[in-house]
C-alpha positions in Angstrom: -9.0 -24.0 6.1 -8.9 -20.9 4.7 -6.3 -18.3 4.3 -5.9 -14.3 3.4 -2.5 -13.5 1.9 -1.8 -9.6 1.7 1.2 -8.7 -1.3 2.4 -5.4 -2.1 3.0 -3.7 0.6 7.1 -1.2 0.7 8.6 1.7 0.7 7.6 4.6 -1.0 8.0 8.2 -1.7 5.0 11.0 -0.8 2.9 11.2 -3.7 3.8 7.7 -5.1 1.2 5.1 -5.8 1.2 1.6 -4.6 -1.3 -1.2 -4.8 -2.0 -4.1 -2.5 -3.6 -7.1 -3.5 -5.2 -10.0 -0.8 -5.9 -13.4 -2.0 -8.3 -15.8 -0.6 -7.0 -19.4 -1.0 -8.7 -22.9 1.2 -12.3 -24.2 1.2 -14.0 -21.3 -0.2 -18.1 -21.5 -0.7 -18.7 -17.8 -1.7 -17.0 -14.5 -0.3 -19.4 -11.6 0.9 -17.7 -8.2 1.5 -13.8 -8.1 1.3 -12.2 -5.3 3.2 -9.3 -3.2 4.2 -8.1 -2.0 7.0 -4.6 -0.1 8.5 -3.1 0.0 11.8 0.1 2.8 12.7 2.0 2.4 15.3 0.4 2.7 19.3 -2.8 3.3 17.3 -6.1 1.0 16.9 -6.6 -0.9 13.6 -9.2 1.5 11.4 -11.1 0.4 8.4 -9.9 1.6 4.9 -12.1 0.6 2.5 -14.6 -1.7 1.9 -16.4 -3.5 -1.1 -19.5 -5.7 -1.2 -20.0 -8.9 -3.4 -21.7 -6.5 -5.7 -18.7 -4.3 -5.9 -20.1 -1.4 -4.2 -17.0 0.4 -2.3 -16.9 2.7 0.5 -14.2 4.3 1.8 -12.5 6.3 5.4 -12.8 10.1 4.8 -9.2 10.4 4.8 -8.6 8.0 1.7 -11.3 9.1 -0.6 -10.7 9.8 -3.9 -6.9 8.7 -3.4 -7.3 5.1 -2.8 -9.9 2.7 -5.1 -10.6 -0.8 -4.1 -11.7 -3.5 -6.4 -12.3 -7.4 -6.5 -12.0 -9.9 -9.3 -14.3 -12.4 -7.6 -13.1 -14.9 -10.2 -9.7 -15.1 -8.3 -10.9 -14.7 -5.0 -9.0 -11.3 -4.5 -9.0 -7.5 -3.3 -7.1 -4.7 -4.5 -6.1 -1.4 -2.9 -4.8 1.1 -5.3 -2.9 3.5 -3.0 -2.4 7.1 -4.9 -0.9 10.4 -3.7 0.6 8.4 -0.3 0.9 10.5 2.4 3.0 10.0 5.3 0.2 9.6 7.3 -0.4 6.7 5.5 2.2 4.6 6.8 0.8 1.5 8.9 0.6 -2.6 8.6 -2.5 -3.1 5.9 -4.8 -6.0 7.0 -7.2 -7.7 4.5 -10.5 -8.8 5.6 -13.2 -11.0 4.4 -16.2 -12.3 5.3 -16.3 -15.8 3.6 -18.6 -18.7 3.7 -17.2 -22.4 3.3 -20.5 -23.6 3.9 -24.1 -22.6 2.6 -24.9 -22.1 6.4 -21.7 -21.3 7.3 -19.4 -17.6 7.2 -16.8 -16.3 9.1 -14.7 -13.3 9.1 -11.1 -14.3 8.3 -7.8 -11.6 8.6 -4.8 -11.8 6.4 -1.3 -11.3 8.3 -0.7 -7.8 7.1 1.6 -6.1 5.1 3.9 -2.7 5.8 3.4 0.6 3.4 5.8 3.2 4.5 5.4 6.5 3.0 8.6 9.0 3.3 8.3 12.5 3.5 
């Protein structure tokens, strides 16, 4: 079994910072890309950020150059650093990853999610 657990997540002021963390935990082989995404309320579930095994990031337009994600692969964990929140921001955070617990064998697993509210 494998599991995604999402930390970090509150309540925080426009312009504040935050930062998320996800850790992989189970029967772990390797880990391919790790990923965030966000859903708001009555909306769909968007993608964030994303970062390769290699540690190449990308990110959604309207989260570039304010958030950075990273990955100590050592620990089996993603990081969003969340900077200059905006309102808009506000949703449940969802990690993602794309792990293998066999040499023939990957799947994409989801963590549970964790709140970020930004107040105006």
């Amino acid at each position: 079994q494998v599991q995604l657990v999402e930390t970090g997540g509150g309540l925080v002021q426009a312009g504040g910072s935050l930062r998320l963390s996800c850790v992989a935990s189970g029967s772990i082989f390797s880990i391919a890309a790790m990923r965030w995404y966000r859903q708001a309320p009555e909306k769909q579930r968007d993608l964030v950020a994303a970062i390769t095994s290699g540690g190449t990031a990308t990110y959604a337009g309207s989260v570039k150059d304010r958030f950075t994600i990273s990955r100590d692969s050592t620990r089996n964990t993603v990081y969003l650093q969340m900077d200059s929140l905006k309102p808009e921001d506000t949703a449940v955070y969802y990690c993602n990853a794309d792990i293998w617990t066999r040499p023939n064998y990957s799947w994409r697993y989801w963590g549970q999610g964790t709140q970020v509210t930004v107040s105006s």
